[in-house]
N, C-alpha and C positions, 0 to 999 in steps of 0.2 A: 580448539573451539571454532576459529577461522575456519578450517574444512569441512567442516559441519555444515555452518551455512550458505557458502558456498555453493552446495545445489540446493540447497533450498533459494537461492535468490536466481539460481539457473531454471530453474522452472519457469521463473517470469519470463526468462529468456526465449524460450522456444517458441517456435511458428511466427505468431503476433508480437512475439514480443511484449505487451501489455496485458496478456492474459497472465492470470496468476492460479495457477495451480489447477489450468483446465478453466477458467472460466475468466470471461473475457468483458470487461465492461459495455456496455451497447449492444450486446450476443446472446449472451447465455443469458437464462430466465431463472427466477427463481428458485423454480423445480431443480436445477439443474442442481443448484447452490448443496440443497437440501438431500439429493439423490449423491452428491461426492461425501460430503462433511455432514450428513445424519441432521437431525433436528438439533435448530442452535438452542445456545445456554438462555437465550432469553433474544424476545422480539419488542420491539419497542417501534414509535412511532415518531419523527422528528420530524419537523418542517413539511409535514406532509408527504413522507418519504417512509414505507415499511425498512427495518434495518436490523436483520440477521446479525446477533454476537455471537460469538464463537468464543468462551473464554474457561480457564480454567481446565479440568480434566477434560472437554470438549475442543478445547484449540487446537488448530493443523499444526502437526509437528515442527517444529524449529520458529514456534510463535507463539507470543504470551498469550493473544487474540487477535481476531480476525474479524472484521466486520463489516458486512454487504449491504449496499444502497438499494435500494430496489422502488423502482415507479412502480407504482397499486395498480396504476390502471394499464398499463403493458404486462406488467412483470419481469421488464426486464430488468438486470443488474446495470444500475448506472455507477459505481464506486464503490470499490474494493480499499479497506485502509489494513493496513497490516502492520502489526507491532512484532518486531521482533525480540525471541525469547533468549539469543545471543547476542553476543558483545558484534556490531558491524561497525566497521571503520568506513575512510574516504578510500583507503586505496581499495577495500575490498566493492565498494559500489561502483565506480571506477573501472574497475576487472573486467567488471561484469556485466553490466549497460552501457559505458562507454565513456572516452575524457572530455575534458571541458573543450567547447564548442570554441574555435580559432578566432580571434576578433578579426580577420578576414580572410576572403579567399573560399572554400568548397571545404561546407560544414561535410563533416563522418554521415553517415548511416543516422547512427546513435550518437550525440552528443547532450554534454548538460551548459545552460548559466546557471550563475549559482547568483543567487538572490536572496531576500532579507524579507520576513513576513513582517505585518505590522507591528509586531512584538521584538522585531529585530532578531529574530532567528534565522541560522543560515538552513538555506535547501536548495537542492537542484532541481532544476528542472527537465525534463527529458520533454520537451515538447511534441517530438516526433511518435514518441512511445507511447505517451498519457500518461506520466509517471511522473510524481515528484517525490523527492528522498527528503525527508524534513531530518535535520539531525536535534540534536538536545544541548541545551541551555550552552555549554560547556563547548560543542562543536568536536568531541572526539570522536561519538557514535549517533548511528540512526537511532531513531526516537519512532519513524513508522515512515511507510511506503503508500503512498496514493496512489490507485491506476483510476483513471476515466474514460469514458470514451472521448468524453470532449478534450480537445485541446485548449478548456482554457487554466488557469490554475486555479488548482483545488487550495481549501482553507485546511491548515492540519486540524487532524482528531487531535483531541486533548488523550493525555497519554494514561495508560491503566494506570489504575491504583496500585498501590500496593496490596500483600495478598495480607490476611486475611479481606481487607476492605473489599466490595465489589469494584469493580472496574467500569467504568460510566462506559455508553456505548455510543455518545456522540454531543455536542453541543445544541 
């Protein structure tokens, strides 16, 4: 199951680094979203933000859903939250964006802190990227992936439902 996702978390990797799956928070626009991955499972409206879901027989492969930020009045995509539909670990996020940031000396490329949301959950941070990796309650696996444009930290999505239930598309 590990090699499965694998490239799917390599995708985020290429070029920008922060782009996921071809589209890149602060870049790509809308259309763009909708022109890759077809018309989402449902559009909803939060905090003044349109936000493409992606869920259920609509979701990008190797995810349960997917869901795009998008300013109304640009279009662009400002945040990507991505839940994964496999089991990811630390060493496989690790592998694959990069290890924990050195307490001194000439940070990696890529490195994470690993930090504690309000809730006391563990996440890394990839500051350089735009990417935080929120893992679940428990701390063995990811729970979902944040990219932004901004570098500052995002707040986690709350994480899908289970299935039959819908799956909420944001707070």
């Amino acid at each position: 199951m590990r090699a499965l996702l694998v490239p799917l978390l390599l995708l985020a990797a290429v070029a920008h680094a922060k782009a996921w799956n071809g589209i890149e928070p602060g870049v790509s626009r809308r259309d763009e979203v909708v022109k890759r991955l077809g018309q989402p499972s449902k559009t909803l409206t939060v905090s003044g933000k349109e936000v493409l879901a992606y869920t259920d027989s609509s979701a990008p492969k190797g995810t349960s859903q997917a869901q795009f930020r998008v300013d109304p009045a640009s279009g662009l995509v400002e945040r990507i939250d991505v839940f994964p539909s496999t089991v990811v670990d630390h060493e496989t996020v690790e592998a694959t964006f990069g290890p924990s940031c050195p307490k001194s000396g000439t940070a990696p490329a890529a490195c994470f802190q690993k930090k504690l949301t309000d809730d006391f959950r563990t996440y890394y941070l990839y500051s350089r990227l735009g990417l935080a990796v929120f893992f679940e309650e428990n701390e063995d696996r990811v729970q979902s992936l944040v990219y932004t444009a901004a570098r500052s930290v995002p707040a986690p999505a709350p994480a899908p439902a289970p299935a039959p239930a819908p799956a909420p598309a944001s707070r």
